[in-house]
C-alpha positions as CSV (number, residue, x, y, z in Angstrom):
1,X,-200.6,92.8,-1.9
2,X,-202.0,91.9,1.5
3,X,-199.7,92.2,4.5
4,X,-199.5,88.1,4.9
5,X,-198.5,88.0,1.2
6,X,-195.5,90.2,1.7
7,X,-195.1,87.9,4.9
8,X,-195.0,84.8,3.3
9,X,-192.7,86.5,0.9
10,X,-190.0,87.5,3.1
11,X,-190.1,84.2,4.5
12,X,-189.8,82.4,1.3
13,X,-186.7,84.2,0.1
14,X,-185.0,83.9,3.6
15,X,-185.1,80.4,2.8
16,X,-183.6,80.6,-0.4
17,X,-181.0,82.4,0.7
18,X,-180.3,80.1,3.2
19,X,-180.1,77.3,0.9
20,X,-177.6,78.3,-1.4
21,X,-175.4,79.5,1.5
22,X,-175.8,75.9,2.5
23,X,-175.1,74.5,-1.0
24,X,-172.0,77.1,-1.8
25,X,-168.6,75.3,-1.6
26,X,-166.5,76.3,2.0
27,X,-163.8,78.7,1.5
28,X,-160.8,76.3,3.0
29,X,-159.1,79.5,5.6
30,X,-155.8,77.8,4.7
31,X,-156.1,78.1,1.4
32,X,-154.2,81.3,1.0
33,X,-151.3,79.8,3.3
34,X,-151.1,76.8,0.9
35,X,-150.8,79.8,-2.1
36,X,-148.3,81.2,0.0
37,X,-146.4,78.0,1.1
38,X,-146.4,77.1,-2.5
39,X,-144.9,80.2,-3.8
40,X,-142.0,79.7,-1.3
41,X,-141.3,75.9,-2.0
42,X,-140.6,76.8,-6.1
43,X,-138.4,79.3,-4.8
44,X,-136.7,76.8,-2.5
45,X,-136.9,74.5,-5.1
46,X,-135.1,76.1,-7.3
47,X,-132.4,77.3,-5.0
48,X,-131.8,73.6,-4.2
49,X,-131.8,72.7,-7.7
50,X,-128.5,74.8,-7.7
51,X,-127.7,74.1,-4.6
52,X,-127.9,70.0,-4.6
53,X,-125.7,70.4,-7.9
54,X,-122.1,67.9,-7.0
55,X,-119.2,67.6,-8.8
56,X,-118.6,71.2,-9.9
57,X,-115.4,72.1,-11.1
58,X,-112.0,69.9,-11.0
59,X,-109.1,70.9,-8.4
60,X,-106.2,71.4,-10.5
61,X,-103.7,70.3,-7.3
62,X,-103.7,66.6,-8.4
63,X,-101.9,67.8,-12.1
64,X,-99.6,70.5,-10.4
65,X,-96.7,67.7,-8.6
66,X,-93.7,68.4,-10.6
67,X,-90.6,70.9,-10.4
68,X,-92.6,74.0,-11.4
69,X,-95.2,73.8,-7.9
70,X,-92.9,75.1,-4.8
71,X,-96.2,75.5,-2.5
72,X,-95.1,77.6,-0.1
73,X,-96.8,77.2,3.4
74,X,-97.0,79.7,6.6
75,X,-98.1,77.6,9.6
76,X,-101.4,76.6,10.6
77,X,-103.9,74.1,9.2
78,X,-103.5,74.1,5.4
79,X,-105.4,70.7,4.7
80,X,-108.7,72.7,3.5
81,X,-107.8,74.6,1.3
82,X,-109.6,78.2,0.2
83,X,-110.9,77.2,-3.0
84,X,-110.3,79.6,-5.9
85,X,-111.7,79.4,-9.5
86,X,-111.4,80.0,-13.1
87,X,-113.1,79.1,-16.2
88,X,-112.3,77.5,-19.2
89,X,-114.0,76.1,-21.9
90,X,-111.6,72.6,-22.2
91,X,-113.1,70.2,-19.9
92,X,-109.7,67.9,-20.0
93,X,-107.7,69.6,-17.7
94,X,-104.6,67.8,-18.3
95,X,-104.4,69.0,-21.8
96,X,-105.9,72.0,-20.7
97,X,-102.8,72.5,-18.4
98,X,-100.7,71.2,-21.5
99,X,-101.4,73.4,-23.8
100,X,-102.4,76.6,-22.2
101,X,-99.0,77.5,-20.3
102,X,-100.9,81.2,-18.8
103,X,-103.6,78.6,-17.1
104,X,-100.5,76.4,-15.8
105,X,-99.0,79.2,-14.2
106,X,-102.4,80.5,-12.9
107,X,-103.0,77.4,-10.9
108,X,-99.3,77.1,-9.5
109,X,-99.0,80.4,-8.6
110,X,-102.2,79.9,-6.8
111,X,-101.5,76.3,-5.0
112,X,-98.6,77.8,-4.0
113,X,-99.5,80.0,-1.8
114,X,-102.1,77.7,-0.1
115,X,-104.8,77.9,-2.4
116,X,-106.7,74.9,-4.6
117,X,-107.1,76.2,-7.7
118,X,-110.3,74.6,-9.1
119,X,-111.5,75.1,-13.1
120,X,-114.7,75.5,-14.5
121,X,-116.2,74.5,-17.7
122,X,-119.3,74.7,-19.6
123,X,-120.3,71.9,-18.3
124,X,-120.8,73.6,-15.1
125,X,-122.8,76.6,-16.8
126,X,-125.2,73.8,-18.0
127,X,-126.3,73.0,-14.3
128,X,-127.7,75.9,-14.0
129,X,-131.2,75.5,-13.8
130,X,-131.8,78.3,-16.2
131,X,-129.5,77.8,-18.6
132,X,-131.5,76.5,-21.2
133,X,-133.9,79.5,-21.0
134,X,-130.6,81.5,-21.4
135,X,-129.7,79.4,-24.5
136,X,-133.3,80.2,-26.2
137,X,-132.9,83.5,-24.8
138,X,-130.2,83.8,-27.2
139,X,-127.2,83.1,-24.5
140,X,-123.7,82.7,-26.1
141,X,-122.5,79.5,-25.1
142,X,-119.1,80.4,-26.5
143,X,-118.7,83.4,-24.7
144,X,-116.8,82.7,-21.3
145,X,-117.8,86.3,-20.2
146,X,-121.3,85.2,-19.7
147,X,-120.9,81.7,-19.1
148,X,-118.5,81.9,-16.3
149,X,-121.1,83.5,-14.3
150,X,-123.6,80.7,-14.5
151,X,-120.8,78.4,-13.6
152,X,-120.1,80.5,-10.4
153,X,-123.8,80.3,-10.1
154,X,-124.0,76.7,-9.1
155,X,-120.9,76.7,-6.6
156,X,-122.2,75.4,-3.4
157,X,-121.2,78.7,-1.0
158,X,-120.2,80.8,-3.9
159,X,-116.9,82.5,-3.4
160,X,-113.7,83.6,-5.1
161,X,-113.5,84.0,-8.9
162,X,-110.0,85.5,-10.5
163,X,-109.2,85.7,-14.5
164,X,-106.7,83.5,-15.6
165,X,-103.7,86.6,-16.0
166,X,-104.4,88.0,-11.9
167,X,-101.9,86.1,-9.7
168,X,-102.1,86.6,-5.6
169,X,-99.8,88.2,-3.8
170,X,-100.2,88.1,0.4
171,X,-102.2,85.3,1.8
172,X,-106.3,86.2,2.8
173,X,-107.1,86.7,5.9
174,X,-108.4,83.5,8.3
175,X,-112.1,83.5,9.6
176,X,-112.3,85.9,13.0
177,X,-115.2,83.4,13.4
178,X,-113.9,80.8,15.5
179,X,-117.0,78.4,15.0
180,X,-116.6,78.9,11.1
181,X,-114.2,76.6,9.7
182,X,-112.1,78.4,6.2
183,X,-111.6,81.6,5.0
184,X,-114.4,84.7,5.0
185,X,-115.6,86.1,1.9
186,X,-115.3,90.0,2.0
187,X,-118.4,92.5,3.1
188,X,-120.1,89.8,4.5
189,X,-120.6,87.9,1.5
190,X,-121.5,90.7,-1.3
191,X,-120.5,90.5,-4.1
192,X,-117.6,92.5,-4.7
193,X,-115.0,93.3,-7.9
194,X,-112.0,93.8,-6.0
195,X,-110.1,95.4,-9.5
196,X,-112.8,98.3,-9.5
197,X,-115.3,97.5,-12.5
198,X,-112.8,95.1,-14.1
199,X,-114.1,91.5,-13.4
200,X,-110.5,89.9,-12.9
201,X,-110.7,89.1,-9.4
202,X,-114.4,88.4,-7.7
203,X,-116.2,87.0,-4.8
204,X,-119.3,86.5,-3.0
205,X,-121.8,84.2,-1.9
206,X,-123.7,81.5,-4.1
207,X,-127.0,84.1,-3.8
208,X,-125.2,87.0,-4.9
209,X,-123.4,85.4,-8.0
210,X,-127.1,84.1,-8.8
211,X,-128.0,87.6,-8.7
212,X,-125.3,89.1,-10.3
213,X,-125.3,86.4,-13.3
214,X,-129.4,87.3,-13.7
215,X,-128.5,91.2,-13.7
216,X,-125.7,90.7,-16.2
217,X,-127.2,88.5,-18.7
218,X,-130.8,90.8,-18.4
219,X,-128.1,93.9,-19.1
220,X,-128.6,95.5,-22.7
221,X,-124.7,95.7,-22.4
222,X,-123.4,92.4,-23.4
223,X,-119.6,92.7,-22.2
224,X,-119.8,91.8,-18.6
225,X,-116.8,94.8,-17.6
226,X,-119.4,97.7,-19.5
227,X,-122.4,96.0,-17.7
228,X,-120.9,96.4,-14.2
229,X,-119.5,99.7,-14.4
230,X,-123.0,100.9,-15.7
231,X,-124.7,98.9,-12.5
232,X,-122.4,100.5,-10.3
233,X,-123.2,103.9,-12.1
234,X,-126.6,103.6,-11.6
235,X,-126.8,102.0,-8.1
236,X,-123.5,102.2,-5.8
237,X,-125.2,99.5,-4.0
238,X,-125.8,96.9,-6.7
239,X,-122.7,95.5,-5.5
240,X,-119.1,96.3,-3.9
241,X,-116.3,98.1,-5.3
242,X,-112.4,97.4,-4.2
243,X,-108.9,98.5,-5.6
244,X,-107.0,96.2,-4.3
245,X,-106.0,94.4,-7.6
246,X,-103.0,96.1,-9.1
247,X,-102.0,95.8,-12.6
248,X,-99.0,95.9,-14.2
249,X,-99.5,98.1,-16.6
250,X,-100.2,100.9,-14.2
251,X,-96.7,99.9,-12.1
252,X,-95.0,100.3,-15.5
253,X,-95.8,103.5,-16.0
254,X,-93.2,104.6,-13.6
255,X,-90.5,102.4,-13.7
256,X,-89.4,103.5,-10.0
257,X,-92.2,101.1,-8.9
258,X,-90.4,97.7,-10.2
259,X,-87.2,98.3,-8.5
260,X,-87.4,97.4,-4.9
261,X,-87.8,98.5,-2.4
262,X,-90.3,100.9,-3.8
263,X,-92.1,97.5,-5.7
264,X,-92.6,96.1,-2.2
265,X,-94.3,99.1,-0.7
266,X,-96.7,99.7,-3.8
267,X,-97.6,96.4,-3.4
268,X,-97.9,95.4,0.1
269,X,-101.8,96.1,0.4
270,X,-103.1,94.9,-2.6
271,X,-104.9,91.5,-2.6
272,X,-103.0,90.7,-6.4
273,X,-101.8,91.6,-9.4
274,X,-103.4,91.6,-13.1
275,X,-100.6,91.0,-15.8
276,X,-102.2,90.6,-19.4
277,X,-100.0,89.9,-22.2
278,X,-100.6,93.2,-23.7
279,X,-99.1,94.9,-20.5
280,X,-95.3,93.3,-21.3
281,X,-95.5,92.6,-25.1
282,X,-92.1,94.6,-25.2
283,X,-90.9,92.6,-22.6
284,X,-91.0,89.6,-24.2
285,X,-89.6,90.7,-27.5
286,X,-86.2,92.1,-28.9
287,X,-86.0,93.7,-32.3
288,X,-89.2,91.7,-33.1
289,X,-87.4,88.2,-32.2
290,X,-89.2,86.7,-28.9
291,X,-86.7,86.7,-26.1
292,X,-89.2,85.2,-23.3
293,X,-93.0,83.7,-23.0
294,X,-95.3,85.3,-21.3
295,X,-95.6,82.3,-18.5
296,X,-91.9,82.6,-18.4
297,X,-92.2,86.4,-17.9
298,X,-94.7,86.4,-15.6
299,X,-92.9,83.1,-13.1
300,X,-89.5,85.2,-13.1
301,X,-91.5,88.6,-11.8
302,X,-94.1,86.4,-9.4
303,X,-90.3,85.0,-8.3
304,X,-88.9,88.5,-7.9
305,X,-91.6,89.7,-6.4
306,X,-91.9,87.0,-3.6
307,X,-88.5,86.7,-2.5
308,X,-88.2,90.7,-1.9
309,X,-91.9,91.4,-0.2
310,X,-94.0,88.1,0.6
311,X,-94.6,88.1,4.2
312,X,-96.5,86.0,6.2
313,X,-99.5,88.9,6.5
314,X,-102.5,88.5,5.6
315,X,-104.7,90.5,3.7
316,X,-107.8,91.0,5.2
């Protein structure tokens, strides 16, 4: 081949090349900020799925104005009320209240102190944007341990969470943040089990109980009290770890500690106190004949209890 032939080659295929450059389609230079943009919307879309959810729970206040609610008040601006909640299954909380005198004396032990006790229900759990997932993930539904979770889940905020037998004994401590109206949630929002690994008494922000509720429900354990204890085995950080819950099983087990003064001082830095039926079975019967129920029981100790050590000192 003669030199002008590899010439005329050369230009030929410069040509070419330059053609199909011409003809490609133009990389858009945004394109991987639209991905990326993308991306982050679904994740804000789903967090304002749960976010925009209304009408979550019921305030238990408006069934609780009768002789057994004696709210008991320590100055200050009580008109918003720290919120805290339980869940139950019975979405008619009137009959709930009726029937269930444990949940009755949950939420007047609660209001009166200055809280607004506030129920949960399934129905709640269903607004979850994953619940249905859940479901065909083989979820449940009739197990509160795991619902209750997903119900906290969609709580604008988040915040406090406490079992139906833990009744409060001082008053939380106020925001130190002046511009922040309410009450703080402890270690800045983390979630935190304030009865060690038992989940009687909770809080945290709406974040964390969406994280916690994914970790729990993703946990080969399948009772929620095993599942946290492992996570907190296996990561100290997963979430925070109080003993400021007493129960009163452990203050039985020296019978020094119900007698006052002594029950005061055991007491007086502990956020509140667990009291399961199982803990004062033999308080409630003689000889096998029922002397007392356990609501009754547990309004004549909360009574004891507050007229000997209550004290307008928060618990911070």
């Amino acid at each position: 081949m003669t030199q002008t032939s590899w010439i005329v080659l050369i230009i030929c295929t410069i040509i070419v090349i330059i053609q199909v450059l011409n003809n490609s389609p133009k990389k858009d230079p945004s394109s991987s900020t639209t991905i990326s943009k993308a991306t982050t919307a679904n994740n804000k879309q789903q967090k304002s799925q749960i976010k925009s959810s209304s009408s979550i729970g019921a305030s238990l206040l408006p069934y609780l104005n009768d002789d057994n609610n004696h709210k008991v008040y320590f100055g200050g601006n009580r008109k918003q009320r720290q919120v805290i909640h339980c869940y139950y299954q019975n979405v008619d909380y009137s009959i709930a209240l009726q029937k269930n005198p444990t949940l009755r004396t949950w939420a007047d032990m609660w209001s009166d102190i200055g809280w607004d006790p506030v129920l949960l229900s399934l129905d709640d759990a269903r607004k979850h944007p994953d619940f249905v997932k859940h479901v065909a993930d083989g979820l449940d539904i009739s197990n509160a341990r795991n619902t209750r979770y997903l119900a906290m889940s969609v709580v604008p905020g988040g915040g406090w969470y406490a079992e139906k037998y833990v009744f409060p004994l001082h008053p939380i401590q106020p925001s130190d943040n002046t511009k922040k109206s309410g009450y703080y949630l402890p270690n800045n929002g983390k979630f935190t089990g304030h009865d060690r690994h038992v989940p009687s008494l909770l809080s945290g922000t709406q974040n964390e109980w969406i994280r916690i509720a994914h970790a729990l429900l993703q946990h080969p354990l399948e009772e929620d009290q095993l599942a946290l204890h492992d996570m907190h085995i296996q990561d100290e950080s997963s979430y925070e770890h109080e003993n400021n819950v007493i129960s009163y099983r452990a203050l039985s087990n020296n019978p020094k500690n119900l007698l006052l003064p002594k029950l005061c001082h055991v007491t007086k830095n502990k956020r509140a106190i667990r009291i399961s039926p199982e803990d004062v079975s033999d308080k409630l019967e003689n000889n096998g004949q029922q002397q007392q129920s356990f609501s009754e029981f547990t309004r004549s100790f909360m009574s004891k209890w507050r007229s000997a050590c209550l004290v307008d000192r928060p618990i911070s």
